[in-house]
Each structure stands twice: as structure tokens, then as C-alpha cells.
VOBA-1610 file (N, C-alpha, C; in pm, whole numbers, padded with zeros to 5 digits, always signed):
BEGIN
Unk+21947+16166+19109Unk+22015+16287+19061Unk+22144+16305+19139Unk+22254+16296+19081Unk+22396+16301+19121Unk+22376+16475+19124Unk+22483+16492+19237Unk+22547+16600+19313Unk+22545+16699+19206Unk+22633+16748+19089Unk+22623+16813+19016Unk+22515+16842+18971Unk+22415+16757+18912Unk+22312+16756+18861Unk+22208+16821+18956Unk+22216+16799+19102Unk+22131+16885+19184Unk+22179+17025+19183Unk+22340+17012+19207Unk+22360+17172+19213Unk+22336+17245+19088Unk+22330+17195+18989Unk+22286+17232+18864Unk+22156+17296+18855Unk+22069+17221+18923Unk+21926+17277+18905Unk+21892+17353+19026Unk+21954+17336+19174Unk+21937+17444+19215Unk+21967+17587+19161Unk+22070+17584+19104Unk+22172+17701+19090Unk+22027+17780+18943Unk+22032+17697+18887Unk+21919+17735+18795Unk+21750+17818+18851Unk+21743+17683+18946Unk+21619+17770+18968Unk+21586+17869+19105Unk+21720+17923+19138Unk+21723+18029+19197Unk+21688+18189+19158Unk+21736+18184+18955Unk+21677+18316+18934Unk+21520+18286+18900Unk+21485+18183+18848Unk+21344+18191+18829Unk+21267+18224+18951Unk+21301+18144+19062Unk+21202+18217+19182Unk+21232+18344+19208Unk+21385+18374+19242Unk+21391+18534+19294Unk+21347+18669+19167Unk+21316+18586+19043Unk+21241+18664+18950Unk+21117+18664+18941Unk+21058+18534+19048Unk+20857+18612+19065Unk+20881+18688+19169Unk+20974+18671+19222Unk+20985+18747+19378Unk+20961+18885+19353Unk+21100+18893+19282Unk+21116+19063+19277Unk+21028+19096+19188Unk+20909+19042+19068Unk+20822+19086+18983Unk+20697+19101+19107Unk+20683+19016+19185Unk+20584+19061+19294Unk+20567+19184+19341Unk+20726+19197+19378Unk+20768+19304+19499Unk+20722+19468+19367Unk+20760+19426+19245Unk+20726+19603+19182Unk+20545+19593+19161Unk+20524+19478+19143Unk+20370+19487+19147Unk+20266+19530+19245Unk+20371+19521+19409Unk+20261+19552+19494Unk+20325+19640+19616Unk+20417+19630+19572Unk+20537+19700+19690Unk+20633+19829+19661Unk+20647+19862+19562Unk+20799+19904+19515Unk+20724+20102+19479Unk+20731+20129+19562Unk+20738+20338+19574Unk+20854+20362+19487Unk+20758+20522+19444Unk+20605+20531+19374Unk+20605+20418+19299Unk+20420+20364+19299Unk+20421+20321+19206Unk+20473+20409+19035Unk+20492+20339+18970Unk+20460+20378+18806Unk+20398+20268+18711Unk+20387+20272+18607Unk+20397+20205+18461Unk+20459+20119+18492Unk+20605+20171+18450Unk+20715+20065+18478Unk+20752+19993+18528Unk+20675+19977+18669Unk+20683+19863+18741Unk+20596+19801+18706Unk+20465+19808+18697Unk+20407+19726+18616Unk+20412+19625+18514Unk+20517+19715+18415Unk+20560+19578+18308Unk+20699+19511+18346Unk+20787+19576+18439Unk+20856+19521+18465Unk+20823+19391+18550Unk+20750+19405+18599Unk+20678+19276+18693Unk+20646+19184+18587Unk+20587+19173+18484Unk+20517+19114+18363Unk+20639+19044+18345Unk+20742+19160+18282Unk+20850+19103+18212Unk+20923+18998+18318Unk+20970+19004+18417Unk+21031+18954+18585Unk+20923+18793+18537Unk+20747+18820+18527Unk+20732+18699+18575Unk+20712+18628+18452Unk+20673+18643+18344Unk+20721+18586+18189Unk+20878+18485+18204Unk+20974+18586+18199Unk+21120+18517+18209Unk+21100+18432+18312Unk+21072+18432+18402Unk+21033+18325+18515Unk+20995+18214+18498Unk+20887+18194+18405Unk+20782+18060+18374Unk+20906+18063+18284Unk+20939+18136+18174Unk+21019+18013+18034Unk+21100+18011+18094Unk+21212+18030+18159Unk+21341+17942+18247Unk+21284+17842+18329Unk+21150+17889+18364Unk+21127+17731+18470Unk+21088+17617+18391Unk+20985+17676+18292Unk+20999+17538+18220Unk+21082+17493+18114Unk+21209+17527+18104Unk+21308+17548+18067Unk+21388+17428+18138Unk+21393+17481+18262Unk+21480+17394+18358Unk+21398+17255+18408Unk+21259+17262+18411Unk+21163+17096+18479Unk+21218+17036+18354Unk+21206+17049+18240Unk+21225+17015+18071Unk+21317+16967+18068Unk+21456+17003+18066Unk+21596+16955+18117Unk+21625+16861+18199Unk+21546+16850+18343Unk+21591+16766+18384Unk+21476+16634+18416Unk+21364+16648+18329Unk+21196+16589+18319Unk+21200+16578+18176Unk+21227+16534+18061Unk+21222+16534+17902Unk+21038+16464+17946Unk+20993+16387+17981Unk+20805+16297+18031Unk+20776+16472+18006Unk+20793+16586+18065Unk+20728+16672+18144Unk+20587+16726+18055Unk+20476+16707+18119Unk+20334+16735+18059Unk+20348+16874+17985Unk+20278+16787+17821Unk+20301+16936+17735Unk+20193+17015+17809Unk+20122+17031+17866Unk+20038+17108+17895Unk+20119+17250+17947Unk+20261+17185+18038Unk+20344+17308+18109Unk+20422+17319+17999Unk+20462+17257+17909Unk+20550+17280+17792Unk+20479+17431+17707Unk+20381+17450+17670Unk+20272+17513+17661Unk+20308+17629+17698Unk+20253+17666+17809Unk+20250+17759+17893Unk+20363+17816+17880Unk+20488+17773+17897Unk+20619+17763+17883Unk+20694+17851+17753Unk+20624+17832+17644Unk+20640+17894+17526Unk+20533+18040+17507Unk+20429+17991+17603Unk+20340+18106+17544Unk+20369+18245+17651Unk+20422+18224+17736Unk+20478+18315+17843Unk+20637+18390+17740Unk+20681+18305+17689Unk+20822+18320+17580Unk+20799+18433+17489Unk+20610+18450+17448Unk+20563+18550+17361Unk+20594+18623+17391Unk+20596+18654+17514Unk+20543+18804+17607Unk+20685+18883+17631Unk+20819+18796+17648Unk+20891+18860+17702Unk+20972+19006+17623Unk+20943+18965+17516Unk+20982+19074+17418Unk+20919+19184+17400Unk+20774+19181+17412Unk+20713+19302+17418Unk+20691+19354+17543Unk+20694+19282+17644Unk+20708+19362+17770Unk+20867+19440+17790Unk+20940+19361+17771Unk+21083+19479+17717Unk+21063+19563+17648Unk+20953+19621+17548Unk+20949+19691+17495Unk+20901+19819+17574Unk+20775+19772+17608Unk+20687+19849+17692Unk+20783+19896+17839Unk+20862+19832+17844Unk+20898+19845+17979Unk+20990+19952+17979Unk+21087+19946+17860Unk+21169+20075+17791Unk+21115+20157+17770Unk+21000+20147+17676Unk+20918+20261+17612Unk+20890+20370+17778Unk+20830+20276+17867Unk+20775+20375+17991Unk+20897+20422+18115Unk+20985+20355+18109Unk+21074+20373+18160Unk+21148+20545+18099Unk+21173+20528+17968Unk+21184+20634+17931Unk+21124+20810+17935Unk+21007+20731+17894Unk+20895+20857+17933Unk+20794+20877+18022Unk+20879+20795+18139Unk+20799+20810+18267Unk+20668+20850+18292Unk+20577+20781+18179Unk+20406+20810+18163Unk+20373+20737+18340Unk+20222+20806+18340Unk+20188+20819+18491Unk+20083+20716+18474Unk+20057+20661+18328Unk+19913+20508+18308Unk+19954+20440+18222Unk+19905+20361+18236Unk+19895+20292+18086Unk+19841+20331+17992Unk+19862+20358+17838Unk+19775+20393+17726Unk+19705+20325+17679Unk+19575+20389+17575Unk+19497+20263+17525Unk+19595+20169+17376Unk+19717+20263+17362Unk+19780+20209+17213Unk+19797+20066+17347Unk+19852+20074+17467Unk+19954+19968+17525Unk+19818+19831+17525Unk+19698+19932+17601Unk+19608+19820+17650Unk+19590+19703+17480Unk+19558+19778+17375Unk+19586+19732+17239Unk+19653+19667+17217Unk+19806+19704+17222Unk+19876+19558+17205Unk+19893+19467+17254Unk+19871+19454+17360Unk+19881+19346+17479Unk+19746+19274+17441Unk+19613+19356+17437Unk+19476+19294+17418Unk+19506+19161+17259Unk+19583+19238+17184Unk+19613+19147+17066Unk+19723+19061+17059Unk+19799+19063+17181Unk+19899+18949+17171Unk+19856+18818+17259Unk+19770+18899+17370Unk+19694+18757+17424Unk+19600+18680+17318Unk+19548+18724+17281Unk+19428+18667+17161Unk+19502+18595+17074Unk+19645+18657+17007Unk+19658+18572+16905Unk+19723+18440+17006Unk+19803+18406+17097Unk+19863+18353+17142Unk+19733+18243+17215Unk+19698+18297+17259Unk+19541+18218+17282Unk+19451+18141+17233Unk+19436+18245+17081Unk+19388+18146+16999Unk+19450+18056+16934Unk+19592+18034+16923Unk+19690+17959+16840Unk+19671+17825+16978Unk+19696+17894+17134Unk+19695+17710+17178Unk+19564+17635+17203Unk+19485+17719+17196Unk+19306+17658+17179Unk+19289+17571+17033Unk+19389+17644+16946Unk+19368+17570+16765Unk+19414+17501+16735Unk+19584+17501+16820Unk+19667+17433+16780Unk+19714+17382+16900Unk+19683+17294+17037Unk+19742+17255+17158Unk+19908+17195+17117Unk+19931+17228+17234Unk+20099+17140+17213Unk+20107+16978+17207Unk+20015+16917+17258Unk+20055+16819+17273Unk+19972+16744+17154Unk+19860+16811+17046Unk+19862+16759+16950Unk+19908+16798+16799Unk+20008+16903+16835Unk+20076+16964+16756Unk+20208+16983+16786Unk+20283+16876+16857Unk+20390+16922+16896Unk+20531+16950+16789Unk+20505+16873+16627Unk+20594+16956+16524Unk+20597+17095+16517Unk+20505+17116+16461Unk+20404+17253+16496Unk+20488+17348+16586Unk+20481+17363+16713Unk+20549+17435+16791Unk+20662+17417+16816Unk+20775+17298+16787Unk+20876+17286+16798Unk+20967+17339+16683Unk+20880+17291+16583Unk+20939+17357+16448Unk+20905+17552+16392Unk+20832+17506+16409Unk+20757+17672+16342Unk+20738+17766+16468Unk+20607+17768+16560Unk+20638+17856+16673Unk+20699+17881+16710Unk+20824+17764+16777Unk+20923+17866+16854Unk+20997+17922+16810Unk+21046+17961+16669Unk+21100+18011+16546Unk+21028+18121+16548Unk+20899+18126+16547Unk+20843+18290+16527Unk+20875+18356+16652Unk+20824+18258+16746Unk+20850+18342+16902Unk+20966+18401+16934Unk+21103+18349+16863Unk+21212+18398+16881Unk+21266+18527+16830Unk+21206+18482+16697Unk+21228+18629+16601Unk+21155+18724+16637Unk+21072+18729+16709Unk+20942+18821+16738Unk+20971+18849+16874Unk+21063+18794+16953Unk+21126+18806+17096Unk+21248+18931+17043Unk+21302+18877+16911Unk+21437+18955+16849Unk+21416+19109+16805Unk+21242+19101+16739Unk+21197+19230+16678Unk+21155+19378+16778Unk+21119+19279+16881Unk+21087+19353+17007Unk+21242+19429+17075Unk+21370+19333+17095Unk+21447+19338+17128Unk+21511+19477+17042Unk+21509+19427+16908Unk+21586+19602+16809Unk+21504+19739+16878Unk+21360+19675+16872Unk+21275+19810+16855Unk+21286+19894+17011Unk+21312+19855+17114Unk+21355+19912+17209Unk+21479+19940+17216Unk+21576+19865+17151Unk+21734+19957+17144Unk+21722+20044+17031Unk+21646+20073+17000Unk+21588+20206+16876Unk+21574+20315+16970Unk+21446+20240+17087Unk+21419+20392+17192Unk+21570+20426+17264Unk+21637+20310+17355Unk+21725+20369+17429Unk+21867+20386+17366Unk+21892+20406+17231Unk+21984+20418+17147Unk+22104+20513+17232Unk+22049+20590+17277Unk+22137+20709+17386Unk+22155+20637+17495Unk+22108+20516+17542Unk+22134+20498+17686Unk+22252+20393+17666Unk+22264+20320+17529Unk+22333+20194+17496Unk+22482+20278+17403Unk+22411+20430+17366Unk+22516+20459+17333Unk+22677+20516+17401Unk+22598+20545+17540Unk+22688+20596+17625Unk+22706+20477+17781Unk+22701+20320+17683Unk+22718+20234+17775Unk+22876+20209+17697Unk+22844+20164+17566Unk+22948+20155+17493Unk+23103+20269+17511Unk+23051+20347+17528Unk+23161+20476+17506Unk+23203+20479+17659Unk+23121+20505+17771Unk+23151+20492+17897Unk+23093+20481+17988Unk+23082+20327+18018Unk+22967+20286+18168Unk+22989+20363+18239Unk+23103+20409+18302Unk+23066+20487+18431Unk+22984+20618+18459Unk+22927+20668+18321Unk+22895+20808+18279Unk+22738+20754+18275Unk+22682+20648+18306Unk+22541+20623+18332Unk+22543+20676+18478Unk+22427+20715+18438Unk+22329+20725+18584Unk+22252+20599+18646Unk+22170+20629+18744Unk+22107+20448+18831Unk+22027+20479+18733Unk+21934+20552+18693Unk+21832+20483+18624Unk+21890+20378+18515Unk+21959+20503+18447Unk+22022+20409+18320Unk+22102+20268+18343Unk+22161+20278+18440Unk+22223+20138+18479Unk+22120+19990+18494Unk+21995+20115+18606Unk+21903+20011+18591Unk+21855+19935+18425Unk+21837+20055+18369Unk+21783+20026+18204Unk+21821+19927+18153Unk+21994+19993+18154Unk+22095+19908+18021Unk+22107+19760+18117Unk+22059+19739+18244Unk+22065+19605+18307Unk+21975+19525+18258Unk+21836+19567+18265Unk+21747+19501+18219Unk+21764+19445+18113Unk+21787+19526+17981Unk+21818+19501+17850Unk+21902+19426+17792Unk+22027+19445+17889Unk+22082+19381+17825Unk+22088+19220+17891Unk+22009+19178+18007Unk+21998+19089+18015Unk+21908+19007+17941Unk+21795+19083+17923Unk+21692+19004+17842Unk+21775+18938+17695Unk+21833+19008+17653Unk+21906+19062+17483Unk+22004+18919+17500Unk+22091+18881+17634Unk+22193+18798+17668Unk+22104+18663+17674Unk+21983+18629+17731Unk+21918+18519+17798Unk+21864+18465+17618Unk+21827+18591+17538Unk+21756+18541+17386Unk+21818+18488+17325Unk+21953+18567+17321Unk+22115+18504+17252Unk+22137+18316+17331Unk+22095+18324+17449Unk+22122+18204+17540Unk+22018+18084+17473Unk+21897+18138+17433Unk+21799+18019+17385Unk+21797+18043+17211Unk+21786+18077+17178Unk+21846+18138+17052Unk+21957+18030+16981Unk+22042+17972+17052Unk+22201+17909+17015Unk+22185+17814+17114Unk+22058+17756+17155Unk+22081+17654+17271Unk+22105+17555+17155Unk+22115+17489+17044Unk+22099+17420+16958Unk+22204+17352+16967Unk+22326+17471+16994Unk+22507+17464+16991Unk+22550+17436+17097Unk+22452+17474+17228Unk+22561+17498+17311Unk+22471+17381+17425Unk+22337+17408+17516Unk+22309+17374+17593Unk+22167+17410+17612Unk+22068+17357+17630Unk+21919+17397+17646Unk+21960+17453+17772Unk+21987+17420+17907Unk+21978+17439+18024Unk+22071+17587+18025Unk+22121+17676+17906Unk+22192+17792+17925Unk+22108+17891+17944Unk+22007+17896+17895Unk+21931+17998+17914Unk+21864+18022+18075Unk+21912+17894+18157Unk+21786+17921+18300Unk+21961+17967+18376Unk+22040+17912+18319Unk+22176+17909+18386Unk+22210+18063+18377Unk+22213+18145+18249Unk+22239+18259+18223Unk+22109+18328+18281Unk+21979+18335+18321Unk+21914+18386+18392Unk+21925+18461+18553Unk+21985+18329+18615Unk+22039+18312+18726Unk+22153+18382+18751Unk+22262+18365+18661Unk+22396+18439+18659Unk+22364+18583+18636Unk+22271+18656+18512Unk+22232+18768+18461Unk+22156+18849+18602Unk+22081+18781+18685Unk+22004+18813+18746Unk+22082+18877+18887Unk+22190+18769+18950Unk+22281+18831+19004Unk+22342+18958+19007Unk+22406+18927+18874Unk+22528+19035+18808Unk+22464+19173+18821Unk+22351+19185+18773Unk+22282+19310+18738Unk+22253+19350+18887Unk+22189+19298+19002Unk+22131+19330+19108Unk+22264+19359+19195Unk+22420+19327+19148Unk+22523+19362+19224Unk+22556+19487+19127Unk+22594+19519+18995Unk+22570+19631+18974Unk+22495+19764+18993Unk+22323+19710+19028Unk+22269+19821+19047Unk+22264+19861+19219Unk+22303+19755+19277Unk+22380+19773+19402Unk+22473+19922+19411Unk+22580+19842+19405Unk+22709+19950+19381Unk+22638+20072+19258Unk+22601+20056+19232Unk+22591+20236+19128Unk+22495+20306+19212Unk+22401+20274+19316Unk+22328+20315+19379Unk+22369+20357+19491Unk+22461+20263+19526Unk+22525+20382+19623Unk+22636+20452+19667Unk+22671+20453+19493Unk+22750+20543+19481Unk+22722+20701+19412Unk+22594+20647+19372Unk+22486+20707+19336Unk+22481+20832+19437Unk+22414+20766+19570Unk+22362+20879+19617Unk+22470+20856+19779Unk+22583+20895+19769Unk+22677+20895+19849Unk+22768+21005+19804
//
């Protein structure tokens, strides 16, 4: 692996780790707990696995479908944990609900039962063609239906960032990174498979130096 090509994949898999990191840190660390850290952790360690196997994939094409797998079925999740993660973020609920425990109970199952029925590695048309096509659009449906909830928070990003508050900064960060990384795998077709772990990394930055500076300017 030539020089570029290492700095390439370091540079890549810097947000995937510092994204189990910081999904750790709201899972077991991060006062008060809430909700929201909760799925934000989900969401943190989801994006994590599909950029990582994103990035072994890229520079491993051998790489065992078994992690190829995993890889896509973690891809399910990231959209509805953006959802959930908005949804509670918003209305700062103090549990989880049984509607939430519900959908989640039915997205593992179907996703579960599809790689028990259908494995990757003896179906790999199958998931290359058709799954990751649903997973995307269904990554996309998730994606509208939470800029439905924070319609006010995206509306007064547009008109004038500086007129957010930290939460909201935090919000419209999250979002719109997830929304940027989908657009990134989404059009990898055109542009680059390896954009999406690349734009992870870059997204992951950007946002944590923004919510930097708004925080303490925040409370200064």
C-alpha cells in the first residue's frame, strides 16, 4: 500500500472509530442521561460499521461476505435511528415508548430474517442489486420523515445559522450529516465508493468544530 493509499485509509478510518467512541461515550457517560443519547449512540455506532465496512471493502474487494453482511444490515438502521433520534431530541421524552420498542422490535426481525433466508454470500445479486436499493430508499424515507419533524429547525438554518441555538446546531449537525454521507453512498456509482467513509470523517470533524464554537459562544 503506497503512501497515499495509507493516508487514504487512515484519514477514513478515523471517523469510524471516533464514531464508536463518541456513541460509547452517550451510552454510558454523557449527563443527564436521556433518550437521545441512547439513539444517538445507535445511530454514532450503525454509521460506524457501514463506513468501516465500507472502507476494509475498498481497500480488501476478497473481504468475507459474512462482514459485507453485517455491513449492509447495520446500513438498515441508520435511517431510523435518525429518526428516533430527532423525534426525541425534539420532545425531550424521559423513556423510550412502546410505539419505539415496536419499531425497532420489527426492523430487527425483518432484517434478520432476510440474512438467515437470504445470506450474502449465497445471494450476493440479491443484495447488491435489490437490497441495497431498498436500504437506501428506506435510509431516504426515514431521512424526509424527520425533516418533516425539524422543519423549524432546518427552516431557520436556511434563513439564518447564526439564529440557532446549541441544541439546534447540535440537531441540524447531526442531520445534516447523516442526509450528506446518504447523498455520499447514494452517487458512489459516479463518483467514488470510498466517499462515503471519506465524507464521514470530514462530516464528523466539521460538525464537532461547529458545535465547539456555538457552545461557547453559547454560554459565554
Amino acid at each position: 500500500m503506497n503512501i497515499e493509499r495509507t493516508l487514504l485509509f487512515f484519514f477514513s478510518g478515523l471517523g469510524a472509530f471516533n464514531g464508536l467512541l463518541l456513541g460509547f461515550y452517550f451510552l454510558f457517560f454523557a449527563k443527564p442521561q436521556k433518550v437521545s443519547n441512547y439513539f444517538l449512540a445507535a445511530l454514532l455506532a450503525f454509521l460506524s460499521i457501514r463506513v468501516g465496512k465500507s472502507l476494509f471493502f475498498f481497500f480488501n474487494p476478497e473481504l468475507s461476505k459474512d462482514f459485507l453482511q453485517i455491513g449492509l444490515s447495520a446500513c438498515f438502521f441508520i435511517g431510523p435511528f435518525t429518526f428516533l433520534y430527532v423525534k426525541s431530541k425534539l420532545a425531550t421524552i424521559d423513556k423510550i415508548g412502546q410505539i419505539d420498542y415496536l419499531h425497532i422490535s420489527v426492523l430487527v426481525i425483518i432484517i434478520v430474517g432476510v440474512g438467515i433466508s437470504y445470506p450474502y454470500d449465497e445471494n450476493i445479486d440479491l443484495w447488491v442489486i435489490f437490497i441495497y436499493k431498498v436500504i437506501n430508499y428506506q435510509w431516504l424515507f426515514y431521512l424526509l420523515s424527520a425533516s418533516y419533524l425539524m422543519k423549524d429547525v432546518l427552516r431557520k438554518a436556511i434563513l439564518d445559522l447564526k439564529s440557532l441555538n446549541y441544541n439546534e446546531i447540535w440537531l441540524f449537525s447531526v442531520f445534516s450529516g447523516v442526509f450528506l454521507i446518504w447523498v455520499a453512498y447514494f452517487t458512489a456509482a459516479y463518483t467514488s465508493y470510498i466517499l462515503g467513509a471519506v465524507s464521514f470523517t470530514f462530516l464528523f470533524y466539521l460538525s464537532c468544530l461547529l458545535i465547539y464554537y456555538k457552545r461557547k459562544n453559547y454560554f459565554t
